[in-house]
C-alpha positions as CSV (number, residue, x, y, z in Angstrom):
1,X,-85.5,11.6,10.8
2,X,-87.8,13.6,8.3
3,X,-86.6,11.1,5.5
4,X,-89.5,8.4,4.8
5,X,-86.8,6.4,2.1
6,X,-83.8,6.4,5.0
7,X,-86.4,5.1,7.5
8,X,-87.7,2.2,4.9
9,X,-84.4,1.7,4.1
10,X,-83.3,1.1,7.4
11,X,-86.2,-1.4,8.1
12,X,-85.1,-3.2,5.2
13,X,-81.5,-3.3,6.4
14,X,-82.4,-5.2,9.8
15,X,-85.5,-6.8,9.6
16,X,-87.4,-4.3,12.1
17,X,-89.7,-1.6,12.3
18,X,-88.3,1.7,13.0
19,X,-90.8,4.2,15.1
20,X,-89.2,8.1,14.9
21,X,-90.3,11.1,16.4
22,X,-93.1,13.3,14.7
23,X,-90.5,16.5,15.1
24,X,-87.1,15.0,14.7
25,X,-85.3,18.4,14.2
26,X,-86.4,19.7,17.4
27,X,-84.6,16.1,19.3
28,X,-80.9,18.0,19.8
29,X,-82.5,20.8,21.1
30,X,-84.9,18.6,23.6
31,X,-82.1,16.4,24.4
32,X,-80.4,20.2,25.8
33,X,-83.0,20.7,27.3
34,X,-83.2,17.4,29.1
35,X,-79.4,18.1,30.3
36,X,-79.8,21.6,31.5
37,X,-82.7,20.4,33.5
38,X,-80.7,17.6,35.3
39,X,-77.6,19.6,35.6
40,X,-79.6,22.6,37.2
41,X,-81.8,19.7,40.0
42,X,-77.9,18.5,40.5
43,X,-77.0,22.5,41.6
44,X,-79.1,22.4,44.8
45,X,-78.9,26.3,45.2
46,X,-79.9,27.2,42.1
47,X,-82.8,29.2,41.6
48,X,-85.7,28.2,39.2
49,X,-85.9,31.0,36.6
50,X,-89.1,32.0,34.6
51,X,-89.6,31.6,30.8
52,X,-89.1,34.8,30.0
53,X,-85.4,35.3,32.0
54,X,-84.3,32.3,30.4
55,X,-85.9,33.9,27.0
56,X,-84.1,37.1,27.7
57,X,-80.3,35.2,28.3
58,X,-80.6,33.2,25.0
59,X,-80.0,36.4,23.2
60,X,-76.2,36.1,21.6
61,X,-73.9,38.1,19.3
62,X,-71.2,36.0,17.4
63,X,-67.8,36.9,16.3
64,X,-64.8,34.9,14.9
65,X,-61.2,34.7,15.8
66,X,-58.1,32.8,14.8
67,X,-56.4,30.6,18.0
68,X,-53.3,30.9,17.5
69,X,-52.5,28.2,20.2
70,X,-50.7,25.7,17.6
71,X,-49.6,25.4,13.4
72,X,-53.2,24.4,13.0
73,X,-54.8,27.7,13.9
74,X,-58.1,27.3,13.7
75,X,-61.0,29.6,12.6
76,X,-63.3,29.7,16.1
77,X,-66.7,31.1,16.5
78,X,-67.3,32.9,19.6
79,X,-71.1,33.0,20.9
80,X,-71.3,35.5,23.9
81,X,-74.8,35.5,25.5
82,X,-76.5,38.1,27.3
83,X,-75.8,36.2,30.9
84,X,-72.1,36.8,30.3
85,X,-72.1,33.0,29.4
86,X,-69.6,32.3,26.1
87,X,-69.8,29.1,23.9
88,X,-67.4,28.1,21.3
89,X,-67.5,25.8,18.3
90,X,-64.9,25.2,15.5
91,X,-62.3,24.5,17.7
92,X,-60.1,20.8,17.5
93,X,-59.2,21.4,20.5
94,X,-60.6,23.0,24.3
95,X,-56.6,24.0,25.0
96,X,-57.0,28.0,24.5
97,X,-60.9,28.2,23.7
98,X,-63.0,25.6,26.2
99,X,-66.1,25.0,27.1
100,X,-65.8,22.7,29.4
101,X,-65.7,25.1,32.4
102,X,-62.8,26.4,34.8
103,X,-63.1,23.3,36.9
104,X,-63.1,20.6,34.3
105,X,-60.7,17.7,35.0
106,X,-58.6,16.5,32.0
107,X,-57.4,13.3,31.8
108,X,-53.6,13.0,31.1
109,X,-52.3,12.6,27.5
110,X,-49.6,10.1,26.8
111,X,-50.2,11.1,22.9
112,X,-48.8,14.1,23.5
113,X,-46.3,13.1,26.0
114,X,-45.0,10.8,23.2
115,X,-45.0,13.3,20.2
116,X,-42.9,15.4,22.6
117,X,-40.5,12.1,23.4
118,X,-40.0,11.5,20.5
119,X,-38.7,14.8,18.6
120,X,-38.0,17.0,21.6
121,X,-34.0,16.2,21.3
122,X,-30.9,18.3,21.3
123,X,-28.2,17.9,18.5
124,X,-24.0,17.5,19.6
125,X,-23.8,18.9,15.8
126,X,-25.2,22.1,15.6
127,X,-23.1,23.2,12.4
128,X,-21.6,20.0,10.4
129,X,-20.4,19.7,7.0
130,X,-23.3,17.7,5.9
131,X,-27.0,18.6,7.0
132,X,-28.9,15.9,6.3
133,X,-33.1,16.8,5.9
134,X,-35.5,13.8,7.8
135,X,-39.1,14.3,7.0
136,X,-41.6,14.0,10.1
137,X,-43.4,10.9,8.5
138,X,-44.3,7.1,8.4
139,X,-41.3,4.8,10.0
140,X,-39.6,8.1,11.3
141,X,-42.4,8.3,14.0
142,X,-40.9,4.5,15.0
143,X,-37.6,5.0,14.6
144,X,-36.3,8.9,14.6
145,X,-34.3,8.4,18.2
146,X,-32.0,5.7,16.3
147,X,-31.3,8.2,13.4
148,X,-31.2,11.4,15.2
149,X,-28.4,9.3,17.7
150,X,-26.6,8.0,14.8
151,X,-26.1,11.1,12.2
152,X,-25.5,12.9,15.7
153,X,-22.5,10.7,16.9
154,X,-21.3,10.5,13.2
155,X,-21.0,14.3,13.2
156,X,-23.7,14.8,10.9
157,X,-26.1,17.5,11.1
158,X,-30.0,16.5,11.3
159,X,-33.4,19.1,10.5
160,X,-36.5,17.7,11.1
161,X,-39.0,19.1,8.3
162,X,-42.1,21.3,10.4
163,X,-44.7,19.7,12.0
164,X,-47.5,18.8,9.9
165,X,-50.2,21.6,8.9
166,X,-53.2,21.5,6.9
167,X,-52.1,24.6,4.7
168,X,-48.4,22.7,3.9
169,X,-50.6,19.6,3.4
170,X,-52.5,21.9,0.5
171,X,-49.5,23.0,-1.1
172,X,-47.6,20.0,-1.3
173,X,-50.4,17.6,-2.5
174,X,-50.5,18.5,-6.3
175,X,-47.6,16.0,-6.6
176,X,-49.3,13.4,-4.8
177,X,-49.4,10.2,-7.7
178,X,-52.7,8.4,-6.4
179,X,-55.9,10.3,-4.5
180,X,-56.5,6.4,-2.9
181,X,-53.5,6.0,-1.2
182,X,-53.8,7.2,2.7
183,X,-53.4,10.3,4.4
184,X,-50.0,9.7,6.0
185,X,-48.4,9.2,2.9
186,X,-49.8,12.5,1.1
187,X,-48.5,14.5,3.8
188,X,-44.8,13.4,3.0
189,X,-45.1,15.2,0.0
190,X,-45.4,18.8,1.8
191,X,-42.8,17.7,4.4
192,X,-39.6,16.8,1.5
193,X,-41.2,20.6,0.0
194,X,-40.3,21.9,3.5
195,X,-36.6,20.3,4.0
196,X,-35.9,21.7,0.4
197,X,-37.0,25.5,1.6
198,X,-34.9,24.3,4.6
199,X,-31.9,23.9,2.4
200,X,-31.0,20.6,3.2
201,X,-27.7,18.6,1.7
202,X,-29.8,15.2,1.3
203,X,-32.7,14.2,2.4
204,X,-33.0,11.1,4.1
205,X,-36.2,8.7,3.9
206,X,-34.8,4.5,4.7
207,X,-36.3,1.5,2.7
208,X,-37.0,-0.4,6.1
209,X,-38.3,-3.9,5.1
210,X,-38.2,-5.1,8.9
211,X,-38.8,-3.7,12.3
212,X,-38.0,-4.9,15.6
213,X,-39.5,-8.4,16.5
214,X,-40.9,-7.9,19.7
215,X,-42.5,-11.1,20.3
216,X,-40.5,-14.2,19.3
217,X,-44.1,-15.8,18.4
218,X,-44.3,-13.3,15.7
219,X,-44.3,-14.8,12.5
220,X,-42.5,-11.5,11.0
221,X,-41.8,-7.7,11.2
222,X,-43.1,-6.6,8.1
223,X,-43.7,-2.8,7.4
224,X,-46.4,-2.0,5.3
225,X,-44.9,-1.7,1.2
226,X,-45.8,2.1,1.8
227,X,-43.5,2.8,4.4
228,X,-41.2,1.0,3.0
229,X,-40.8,1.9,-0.4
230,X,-42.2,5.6,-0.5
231,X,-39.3,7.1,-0.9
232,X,-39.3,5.3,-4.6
233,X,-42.8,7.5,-4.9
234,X,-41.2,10.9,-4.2
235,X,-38.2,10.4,-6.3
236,X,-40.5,9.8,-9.3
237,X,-43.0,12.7,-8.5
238,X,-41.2,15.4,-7.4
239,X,-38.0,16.7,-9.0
240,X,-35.7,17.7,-6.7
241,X,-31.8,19.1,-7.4
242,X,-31.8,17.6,-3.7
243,X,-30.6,13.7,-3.5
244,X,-33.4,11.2,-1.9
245,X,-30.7,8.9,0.5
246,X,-33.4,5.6,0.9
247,X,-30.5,2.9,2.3
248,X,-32.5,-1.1,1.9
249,X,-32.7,-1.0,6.7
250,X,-33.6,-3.8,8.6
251,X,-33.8,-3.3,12.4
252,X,-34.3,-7.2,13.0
253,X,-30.5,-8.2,13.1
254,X,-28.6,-5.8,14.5
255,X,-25.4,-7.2,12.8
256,X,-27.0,-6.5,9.3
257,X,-28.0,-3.2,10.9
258,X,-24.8,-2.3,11.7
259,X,-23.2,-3.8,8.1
260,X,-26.3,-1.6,5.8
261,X,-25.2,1.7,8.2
262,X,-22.0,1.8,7.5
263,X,-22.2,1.1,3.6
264,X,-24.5,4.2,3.4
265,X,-22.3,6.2,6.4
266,X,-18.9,5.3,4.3
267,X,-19.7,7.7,1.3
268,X,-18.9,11.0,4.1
269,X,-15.8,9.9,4.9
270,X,-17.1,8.2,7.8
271,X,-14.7,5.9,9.3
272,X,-15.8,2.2,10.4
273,X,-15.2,2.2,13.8
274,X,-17.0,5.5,14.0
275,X,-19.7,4.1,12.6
276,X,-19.9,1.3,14.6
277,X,-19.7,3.1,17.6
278,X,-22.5,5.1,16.8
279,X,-25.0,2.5,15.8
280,X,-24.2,1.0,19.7
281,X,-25.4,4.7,20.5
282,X,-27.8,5.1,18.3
283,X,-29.6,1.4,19.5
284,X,-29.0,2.7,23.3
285,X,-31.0,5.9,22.6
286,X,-33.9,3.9,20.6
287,X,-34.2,1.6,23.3
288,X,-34.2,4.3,26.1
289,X,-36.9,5.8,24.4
290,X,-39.0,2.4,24.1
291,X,-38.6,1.8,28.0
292,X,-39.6,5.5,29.0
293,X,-42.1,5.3,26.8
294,X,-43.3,1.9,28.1
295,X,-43.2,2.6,31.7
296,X,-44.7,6.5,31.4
297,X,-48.4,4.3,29.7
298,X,-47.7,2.0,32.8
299,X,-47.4,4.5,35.4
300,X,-50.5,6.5,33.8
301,X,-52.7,3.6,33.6
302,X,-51.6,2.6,37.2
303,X,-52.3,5.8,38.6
304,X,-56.0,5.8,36.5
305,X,-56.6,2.3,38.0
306,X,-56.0,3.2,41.5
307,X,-58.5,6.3,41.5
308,X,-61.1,4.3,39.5
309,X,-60.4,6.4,36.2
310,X,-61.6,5.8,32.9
311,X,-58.6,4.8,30.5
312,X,-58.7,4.8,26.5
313,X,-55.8,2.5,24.6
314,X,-55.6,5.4,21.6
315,X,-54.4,2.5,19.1
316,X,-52.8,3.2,15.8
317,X,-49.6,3.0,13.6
318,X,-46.8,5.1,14.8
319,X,-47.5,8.2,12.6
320,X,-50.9,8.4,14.3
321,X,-49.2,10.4,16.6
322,X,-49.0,13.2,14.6
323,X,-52.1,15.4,15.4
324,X,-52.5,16.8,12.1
325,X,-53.1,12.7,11.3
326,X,-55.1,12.4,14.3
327,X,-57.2,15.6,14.1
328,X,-56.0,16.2,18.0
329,X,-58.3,12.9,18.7
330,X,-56.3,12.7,21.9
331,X,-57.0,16.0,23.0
332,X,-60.5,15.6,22.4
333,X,-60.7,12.6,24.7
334,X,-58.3,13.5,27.4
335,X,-60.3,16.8,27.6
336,X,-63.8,14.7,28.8
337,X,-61.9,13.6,31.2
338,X,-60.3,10.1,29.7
339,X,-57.0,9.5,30.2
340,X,-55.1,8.5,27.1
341,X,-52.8,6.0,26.8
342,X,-51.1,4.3,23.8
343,X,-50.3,1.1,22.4
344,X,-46.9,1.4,23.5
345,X,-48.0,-0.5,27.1
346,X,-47.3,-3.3,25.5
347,X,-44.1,-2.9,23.5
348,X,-41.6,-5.8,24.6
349,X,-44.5,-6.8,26.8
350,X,-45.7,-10.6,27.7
351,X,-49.5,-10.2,27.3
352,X,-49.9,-13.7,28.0
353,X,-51.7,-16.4,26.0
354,X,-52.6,-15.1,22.4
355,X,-56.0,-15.5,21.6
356,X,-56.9,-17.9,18.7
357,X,-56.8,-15.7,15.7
358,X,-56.9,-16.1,12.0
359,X,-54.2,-13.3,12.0
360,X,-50.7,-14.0,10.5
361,X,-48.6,-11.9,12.8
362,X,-46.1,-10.8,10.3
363,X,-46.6,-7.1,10.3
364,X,-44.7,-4.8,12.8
365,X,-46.9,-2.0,13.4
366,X,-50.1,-4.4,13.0
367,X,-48.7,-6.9,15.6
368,X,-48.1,-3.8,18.3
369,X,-52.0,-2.9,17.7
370,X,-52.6,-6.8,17.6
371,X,-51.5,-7.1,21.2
372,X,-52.7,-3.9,22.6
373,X,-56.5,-5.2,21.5
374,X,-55.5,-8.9,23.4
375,X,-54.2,-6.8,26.8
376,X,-57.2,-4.6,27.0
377,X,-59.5,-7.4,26.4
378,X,-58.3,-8.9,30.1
379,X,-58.4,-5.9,31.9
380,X,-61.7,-4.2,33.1
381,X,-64.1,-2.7,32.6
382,X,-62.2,0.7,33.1
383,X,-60.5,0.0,29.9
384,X,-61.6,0.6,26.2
385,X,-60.2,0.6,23.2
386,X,-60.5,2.7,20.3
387,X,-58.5,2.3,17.0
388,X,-57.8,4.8,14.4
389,X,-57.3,3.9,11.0
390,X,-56.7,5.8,7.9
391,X,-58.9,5.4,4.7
392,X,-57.3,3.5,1.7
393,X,-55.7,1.2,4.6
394,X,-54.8,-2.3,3.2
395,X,-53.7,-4.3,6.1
396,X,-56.3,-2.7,8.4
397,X,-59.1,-4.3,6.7
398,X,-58.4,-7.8,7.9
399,X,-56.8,-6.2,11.3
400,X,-60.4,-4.7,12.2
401,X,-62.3,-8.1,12.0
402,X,-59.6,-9.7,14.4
403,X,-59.3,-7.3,17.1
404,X,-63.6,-7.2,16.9
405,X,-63.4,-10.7,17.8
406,X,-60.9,-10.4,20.2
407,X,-62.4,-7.5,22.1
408,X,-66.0,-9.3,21.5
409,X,-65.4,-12.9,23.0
410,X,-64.0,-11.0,26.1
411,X,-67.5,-9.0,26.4
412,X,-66.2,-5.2,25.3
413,X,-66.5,-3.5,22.0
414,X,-64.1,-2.0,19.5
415,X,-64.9,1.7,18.5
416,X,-63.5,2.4,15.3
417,X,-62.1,5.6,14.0
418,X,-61.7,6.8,10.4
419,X,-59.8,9.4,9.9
420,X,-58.3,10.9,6.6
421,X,-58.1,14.5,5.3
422,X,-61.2,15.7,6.1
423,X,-61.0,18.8,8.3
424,X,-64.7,18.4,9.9
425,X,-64.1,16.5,12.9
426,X,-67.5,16.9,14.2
427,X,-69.2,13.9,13.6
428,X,-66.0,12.3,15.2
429,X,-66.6,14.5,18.5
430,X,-70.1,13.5,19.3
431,X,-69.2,9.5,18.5
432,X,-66.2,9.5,21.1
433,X,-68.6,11.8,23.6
434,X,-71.2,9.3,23.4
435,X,-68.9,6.1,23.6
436,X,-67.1,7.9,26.7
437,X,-70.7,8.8,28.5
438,X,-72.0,5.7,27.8
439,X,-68.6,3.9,29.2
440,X,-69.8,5.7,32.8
441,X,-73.1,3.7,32.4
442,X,-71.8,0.3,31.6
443,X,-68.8,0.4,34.8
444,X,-69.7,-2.5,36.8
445,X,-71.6,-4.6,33.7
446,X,-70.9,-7.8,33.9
447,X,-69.0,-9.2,30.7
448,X,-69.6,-12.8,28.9
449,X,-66.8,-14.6,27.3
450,X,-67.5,-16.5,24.6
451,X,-65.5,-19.6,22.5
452,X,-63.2,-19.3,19.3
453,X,-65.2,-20.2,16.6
454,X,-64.0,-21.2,13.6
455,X,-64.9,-23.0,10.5
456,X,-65.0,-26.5,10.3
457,X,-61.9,-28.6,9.1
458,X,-62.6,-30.2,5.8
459,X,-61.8,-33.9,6.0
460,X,-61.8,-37.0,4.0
461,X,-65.7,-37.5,4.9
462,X,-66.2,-33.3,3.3
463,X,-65.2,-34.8,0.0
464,X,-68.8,-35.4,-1.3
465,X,-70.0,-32.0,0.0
466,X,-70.5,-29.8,-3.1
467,X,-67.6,-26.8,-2.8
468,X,-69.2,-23.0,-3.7
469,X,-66.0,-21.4,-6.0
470,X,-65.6,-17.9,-7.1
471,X,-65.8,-16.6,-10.8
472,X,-62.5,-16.2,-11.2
473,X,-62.1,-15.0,-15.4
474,X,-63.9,-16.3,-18.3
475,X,-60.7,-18.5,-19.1
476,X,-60.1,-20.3,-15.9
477,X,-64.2,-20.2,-14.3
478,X,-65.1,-23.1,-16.7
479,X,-62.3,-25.0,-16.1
480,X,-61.9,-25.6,-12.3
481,X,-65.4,-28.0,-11.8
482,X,-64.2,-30.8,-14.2
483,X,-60.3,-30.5,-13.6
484,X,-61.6,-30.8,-9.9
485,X,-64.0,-33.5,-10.6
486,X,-60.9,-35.8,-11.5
487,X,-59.5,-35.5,-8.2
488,X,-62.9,-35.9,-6.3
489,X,-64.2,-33.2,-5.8
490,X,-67.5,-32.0,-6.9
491,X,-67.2,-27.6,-7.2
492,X,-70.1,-25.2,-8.2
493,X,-68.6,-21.8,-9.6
494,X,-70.4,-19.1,-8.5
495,X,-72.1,-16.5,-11.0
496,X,-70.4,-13.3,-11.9
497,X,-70.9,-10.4,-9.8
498,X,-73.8,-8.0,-10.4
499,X,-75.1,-5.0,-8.5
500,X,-77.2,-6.9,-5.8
501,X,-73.8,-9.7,-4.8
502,X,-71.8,-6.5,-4.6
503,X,-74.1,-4.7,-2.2
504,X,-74.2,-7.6,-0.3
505,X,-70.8,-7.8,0.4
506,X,-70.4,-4.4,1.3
507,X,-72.2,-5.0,4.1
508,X,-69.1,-7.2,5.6
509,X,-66.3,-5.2,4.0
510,X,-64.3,-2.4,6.1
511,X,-63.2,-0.5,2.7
């Protein structure tokens, strides 16, 4: 790096000295360099060319198109060099413009296979009374089979808003209340604008407080307040002539399930029995979609083991799916030859033994990732796991330290994703390429485990230690050593912040 105050920063920041390269632009190119030269020694026939042949090929003329292989449809530049050689760059994807070769090998994608599993489903109603509008957000990527089974079987017609796109994204975030809240929940906004162009009776957006328990060990099934209550955030910033349906949902007792259904269902006309039958269908279908779902990660990741494959657990919440969210992440890394899987392998699944964890398990989505991090930890080498998270992500910020020390105490490493509405994607694409090449390197490394370590329990003997407080507010700060002090225990509050404590602690904070 030409920078002298980023290298002395960096030397400050861990304690060593940093040595650089006198021509630091010029390392991508001599890293190319360094890969065309063991690529062409790994060609046996090829021919050793002069300088001034290879000179003469690096001559290009540039051009650029619009792929039109999906709702993104992305602006690619097209370099064609004089060897008839053509590179492309811009592209999210290698689907319609690659340059990975006609004989690259993809690994399989059960993103995809999901996204495609999950809304790929014919209607019994395809003209009803009632059309009721579901937006392709938040809980509807958990639970869309259930709905789209129960309006169906209630005679009910259901339209799914669009998949997501970056231009309906622009159009529909002027109503968006907060800029700090995350991606996923911005892009509902341009999905209710869609069912309203649709001409929709209702719209339908459920207040689901709890999901599935799939582990009796799990202290709860929490969803995050978000998906919960933003439907309460549309009503207030968008006005619509449309009516918001948000029924209070639980999918932990299917008794209560069926009891909440048929309040809301009753309001059509909708007889009881009706209803009830439906739910029964609508569960079946939810279920059936779980186990296929379940067994096509199994059956991937079997397959991958058997021919000594590399396999990537894609982790995130359920709305991670969509690739608009993802930025086609899975794409990317099925396209360098990973297979993809999800962490769906373990949904109903007995991972064994839970790890020691400071983790309250009482999140639904945040338990699903939970164990996905505690099964690859156990399995090979073969096996990594990446998370994606979205900026402005509450519960993820204690989630990331866990799974680290899951993942670390078993000898592998998390790679974290950030991902938000940012439509460069490059900086993502050369992280996952390096963590993917360096994956080949490290195949047969032997892995340490290491112990839980926790902090020590404070005991009866503790109580002469001195106790380091917080400032809490210039009311209460002054107040907690002596009220403390009459029941025994000697507490020093801590200063008020300042720049220098708050720099320090960014250095442990994931926001």
């Amino acid at each position: 790096m030409r920078n002298d105050a980023i290298v002395r920063a960096l030397e400050l920041l861990t304690g060593a000295e940093v040595s650089r390269s006198n021509l630091p632009e010029l390392m991508g190119a001599y890293g190319c360099a360094l890969y065309a030269q063991s690529s062409s020694i790994a060609e046996r026939n090829t021919e050793a060319a002069s300088l001034n042949e290879l000179l003469q090929t690096a001559g290009y003329t540039t051009r650029q198109v619009q792929c039109g292989g999906c709702e993104n449809r992305c602006f690619v530049h097209k370099y064609a060099f004089a060897n008839k050689n053509v590179y492309y760059s811009g592209n999210k994807c290698e689907k319609v413009f690659s340059n990975q070769g006609a004989h690259a090998v993809k690994g399989r994608n059960l993103s995809v296979e999901k996204y495609g599993l999950l809304f790929n489903r014919k209607g019994k109603t395809e003209s009803g009374k009632l059309i009721v509008g579901i937006p392709r957000g938040l809980n509807i990527y958990e639970n869309y089979p259930f709905w789209h089974a129960l309006f169906n079987e209630c005679g009910i017609k259901t339209v799914l808003s669009q998949p997501s796109t970056f231009y309906s994204y622009e159009a529909g975030v002027h109503s968006v209340m907060s800029d700090n809240i995350c991606f996923p929940a911005k892009l509902m906004h341009s999905h209710i604008y869609d069912l309203v162009q649709k001409k929709v009776d209702r719209i339908f957006m459920p207040y689901v407080i709890f999901e599935k328990k799939e582990r009796k060990e799990s202290a709860n099934s929490y969803n995050c307040p978000i998906v919960t209550g933003y439907a309460e955030v549309i009503k207030s910033a968008i006005h619509l002539n449309i009516p918001v349906d948000s029924p209070v949902i639980t999918f932990q007792n299917t008794e209560l399930l069926t009891k909440q259904c048929t309040e809301y269902l009753q309001q059509f006309g909708i007889d009881k029995q009706t209803i009830k039958k439906a739910v029964r269908e609508a569960l079946a279908a939810q279920i059936n979609y779980e186990q296929e779902l379940r067994e096509l990660n199994r059956q991937a990741y079997a397959r991958n083991k058997a021919e000594g494959k590399l396999t990537i657990l894609l982790a995130g919440r359920p709305y991670h799916t969509d690739p608009l969210i993802q930025h086609k992440l899975s794409d990317m890394i099925a396209g360098m030859g990973a297979t993809v899987i999800t962490e769906d392998i373990v949904r109903d699944e007995d991972v064994g033994d839970i790890d020691r964890t400071f983790l309250v398990s009482q999140w639904a989505y945040i338990n699903r990732i939970f164990y996905a991090a505690q099964w690859v930890a156990r399995q090979g080498n073969d096996v990594h796991f990446v998370q994606m998270t979205s900026f402005g992500c509450g519960p993820d910020a204690f989630l990331i330290d866990e799974i680290k020390s899951i993942l670390g105490r078993h000898g592998k490493s998390l790679t974290l994703l950030k991902i938000d509405d940012v439509n460069n994607i490059g900086s993502i694409k050369l992280r996952v390429r390096s963590v993917i090449e360096s994956l080949k390197f490290n195949h047969n490394a032997l892995r340490k485990m290491e112990p839980f370590l926790t902090t020590k329990r404070f005991t009866v003997e503790d109580r002469k230690r001195t106790i380091l407080a917080p400032y809490f507010t210039d009311y209460i700060s002054p107040l907690v050593p002596p009220v403390l002090k009459l029941a025994g225990y000697n507490v020093e509050v801590l200063p008020e912040s300042n720049n220098d404590s708050a720099e320090c602690g960014l250095m442990y904070a994931n926001h």
